[in-house]
N, C-alpha and C positions, 0 to 999 in steps of 0.2 A: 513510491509506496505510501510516502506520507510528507506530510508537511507543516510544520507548525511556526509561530510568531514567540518569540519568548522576550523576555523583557530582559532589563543588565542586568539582575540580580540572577536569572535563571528559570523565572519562575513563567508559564505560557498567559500570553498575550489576551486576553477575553475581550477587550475593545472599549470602548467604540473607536472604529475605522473609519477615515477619510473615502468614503465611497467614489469621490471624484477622483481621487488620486490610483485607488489598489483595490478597485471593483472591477465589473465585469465591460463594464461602459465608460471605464477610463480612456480620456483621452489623450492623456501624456506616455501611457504604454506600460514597458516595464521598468526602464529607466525613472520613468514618473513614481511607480510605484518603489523603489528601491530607496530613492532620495527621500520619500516619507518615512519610511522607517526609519534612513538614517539620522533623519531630523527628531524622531522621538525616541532615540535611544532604543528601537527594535530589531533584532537580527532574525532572521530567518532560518529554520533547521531544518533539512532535507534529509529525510532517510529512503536510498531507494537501494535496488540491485543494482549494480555495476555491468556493463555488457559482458564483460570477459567470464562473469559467471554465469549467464543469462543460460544458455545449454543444460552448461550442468545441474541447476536448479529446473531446468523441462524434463531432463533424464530419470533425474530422481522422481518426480513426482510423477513419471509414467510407469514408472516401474513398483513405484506404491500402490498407484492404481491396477495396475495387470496382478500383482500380488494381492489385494484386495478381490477382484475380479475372477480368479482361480481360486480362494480360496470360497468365496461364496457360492460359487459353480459347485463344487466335489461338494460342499455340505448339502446345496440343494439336491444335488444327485442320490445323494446317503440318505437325506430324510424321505425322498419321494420313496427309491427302495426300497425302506426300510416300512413304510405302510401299506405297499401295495403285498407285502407279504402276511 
């Protein structure tokens, strides 16, 4: 979901970054890019979904939407009704 650089104190990383080492056209990889950070004192923070809840987060959010989707249906229904009379 997301990924950020942050520095030892805690605070995010804004740069400048070794573009040879932890770009897009690095050619030492990710290992290359790992050892850069760890050479300037920067860790890495990953926040993503875990797989074991990956369902359950699609579940809910289809059922938001079908709730969303039914209630927008009967209003539009109610308002058309409600002019053609």
């Amino acid at each position: 979901m997301s990924s950020t650089t942050i520095t030892s104190t805690g605070a995010e990383f804004t740069g400048p970054a070794d573009m040879t080492q932890c770009g897009p056209r690095a050619s030492g990889g990710r290992e290359a890019c790992q050892r850069w950070l760890g050479e300037q004192n920067l860790s890495l923070k990953v926040s993503y979904v875990p797989g074991s809840k990956f369902w359950g987060l699609q579940w809910r959010e289809f059922g938001v939407l079908i709730a969303l989707t039914v209630a927008l249906s009967l209003f539009s229904l109610w308002w058309v009704r409600r002019r053609l009379v």
